[in-house]
C-alpha positions as CSV (number, residue, x, y, z in Angstrom):
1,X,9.4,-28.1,7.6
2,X,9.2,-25.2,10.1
3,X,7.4,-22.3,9.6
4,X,9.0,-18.9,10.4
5,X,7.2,-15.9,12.2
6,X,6.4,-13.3,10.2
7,X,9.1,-10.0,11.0
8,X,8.0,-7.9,13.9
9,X,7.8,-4.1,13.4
10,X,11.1,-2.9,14.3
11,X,10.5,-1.0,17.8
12,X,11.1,2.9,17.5
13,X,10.3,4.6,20.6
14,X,9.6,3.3,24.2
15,X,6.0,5.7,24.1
16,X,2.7,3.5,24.0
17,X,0.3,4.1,21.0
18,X,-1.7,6.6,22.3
19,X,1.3,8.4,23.8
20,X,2.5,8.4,19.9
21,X,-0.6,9.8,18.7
22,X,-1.0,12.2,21.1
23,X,2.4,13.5,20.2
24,X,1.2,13.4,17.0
25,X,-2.0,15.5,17.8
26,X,0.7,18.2,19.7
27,X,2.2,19.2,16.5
28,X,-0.1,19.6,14.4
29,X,-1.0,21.6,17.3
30,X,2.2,23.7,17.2
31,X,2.3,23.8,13.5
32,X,-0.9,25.7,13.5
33,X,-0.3,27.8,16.3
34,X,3.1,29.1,14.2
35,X,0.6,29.8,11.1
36,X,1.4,27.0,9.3
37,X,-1.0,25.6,6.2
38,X,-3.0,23.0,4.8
39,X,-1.5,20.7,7.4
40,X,-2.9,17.3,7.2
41,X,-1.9,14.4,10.1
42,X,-2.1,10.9,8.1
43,X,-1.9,7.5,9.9
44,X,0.0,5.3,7.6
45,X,0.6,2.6,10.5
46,X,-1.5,0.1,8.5
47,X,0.5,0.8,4.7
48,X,4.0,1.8,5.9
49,X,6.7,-0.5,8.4
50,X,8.7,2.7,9.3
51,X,6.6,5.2,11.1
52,X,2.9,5.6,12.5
53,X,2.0,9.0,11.4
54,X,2.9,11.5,8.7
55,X,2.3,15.1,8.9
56,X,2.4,17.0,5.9
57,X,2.2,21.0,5.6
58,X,2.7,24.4,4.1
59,X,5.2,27.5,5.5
60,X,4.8,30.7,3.5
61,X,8.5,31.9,3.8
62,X,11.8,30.5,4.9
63,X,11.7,31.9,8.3
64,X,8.6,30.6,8.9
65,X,9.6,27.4,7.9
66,X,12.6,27.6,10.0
67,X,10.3,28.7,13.2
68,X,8.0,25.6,12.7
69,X,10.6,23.4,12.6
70,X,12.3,24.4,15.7
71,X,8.9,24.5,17.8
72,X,7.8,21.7,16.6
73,X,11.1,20.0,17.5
74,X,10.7,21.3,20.9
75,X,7.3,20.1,21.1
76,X,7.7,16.4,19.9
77,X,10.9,16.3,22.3
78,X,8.8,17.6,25.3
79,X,6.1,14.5,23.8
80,X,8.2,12.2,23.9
81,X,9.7,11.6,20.7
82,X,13.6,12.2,20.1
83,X,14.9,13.4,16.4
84,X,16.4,10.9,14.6
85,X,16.8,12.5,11.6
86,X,16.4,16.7,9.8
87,X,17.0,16.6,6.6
88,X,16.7,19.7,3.9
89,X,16.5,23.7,4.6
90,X,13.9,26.3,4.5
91,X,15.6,27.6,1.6
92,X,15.7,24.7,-0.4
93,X,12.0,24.0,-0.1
94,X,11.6,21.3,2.4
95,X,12.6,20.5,5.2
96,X,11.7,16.7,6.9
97,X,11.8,16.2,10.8
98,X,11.9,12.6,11.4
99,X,11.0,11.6,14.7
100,X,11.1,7.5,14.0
101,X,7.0,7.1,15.1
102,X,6.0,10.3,13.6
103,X,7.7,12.0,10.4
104,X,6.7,15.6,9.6
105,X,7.3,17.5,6.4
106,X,7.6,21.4,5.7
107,X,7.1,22.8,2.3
108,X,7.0,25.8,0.5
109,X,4.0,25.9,-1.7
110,X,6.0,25.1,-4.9
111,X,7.6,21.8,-3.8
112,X,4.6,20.9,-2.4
113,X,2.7,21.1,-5.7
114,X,5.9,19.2,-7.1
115,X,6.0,16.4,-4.8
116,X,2.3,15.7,-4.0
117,X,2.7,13.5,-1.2
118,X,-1.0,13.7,-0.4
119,X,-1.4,11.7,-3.6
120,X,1.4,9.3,-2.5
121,X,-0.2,8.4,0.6
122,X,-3.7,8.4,0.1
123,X,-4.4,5.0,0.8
124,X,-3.4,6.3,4.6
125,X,-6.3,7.9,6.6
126,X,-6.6,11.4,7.1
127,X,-6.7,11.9,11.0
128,X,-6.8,15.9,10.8
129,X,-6.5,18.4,7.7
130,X,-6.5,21.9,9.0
131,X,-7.0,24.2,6.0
């Protein structure tokens, strides 16, 4: 009988760990730089096969949602880290930027309340929570 290897962690970018974090680090960064709130950076590298970090915050208004998004887009791209996926509108609530090593979510304070992903993923460790 032979024993098989375990799976490997599919690979998602070509940046180093710190080189992820530190991308991480930048937009929260940006985030808070374009006013967003209660933005908390979790590092769910040790409960979750698909990414390393999850940032999760508040935008007042659909514009402001909309201008978060696109600088931290520019942001994570100048880090490093290409889009893979965008998915949702300011208008509809929230809007997720996933970057493969780093997945960032924008909500309005009502789907935020609705969703509770802070609750979902509080076995992760909270790197950063900017009030």
């Amino acid at each position: 009988m032979t024993l098989k290897k375990p799976p490997t962690r599919p690979q998602r970018s070509l940046l180093a760990p710190e080189e992820i974090a530190a991308a991480a680090h930048r937009v929260v960064e940006v985030a808070s730089d374009k006013q967003a709130s209660d933005i908390i950076l979790l590092d769910v590298r040790d409960i979750a096969s698909f990414t390393d970090y999850m940032i999760i915050m508040s935008a007042g208004t659909p514009r402001q949602t909309n201008a978060v998004a696109d600088d931290i887009s520019t942001a994570a791209k100048a880090s490093g880290l290409a889009i893979h996926h965008r998915e949702g509108t300011a208008n509809s609530g929230w809007l997720l930027l996933d970057f493969g090593d780093v997945i960032v979510h924008v909500f309005d304070e009502e789907q935020r309340e609705h969703y509770r992903l802070e609750e979902l993923w509080e076995a992760a460790k909270t790197v950063v929570r900017l009030q």
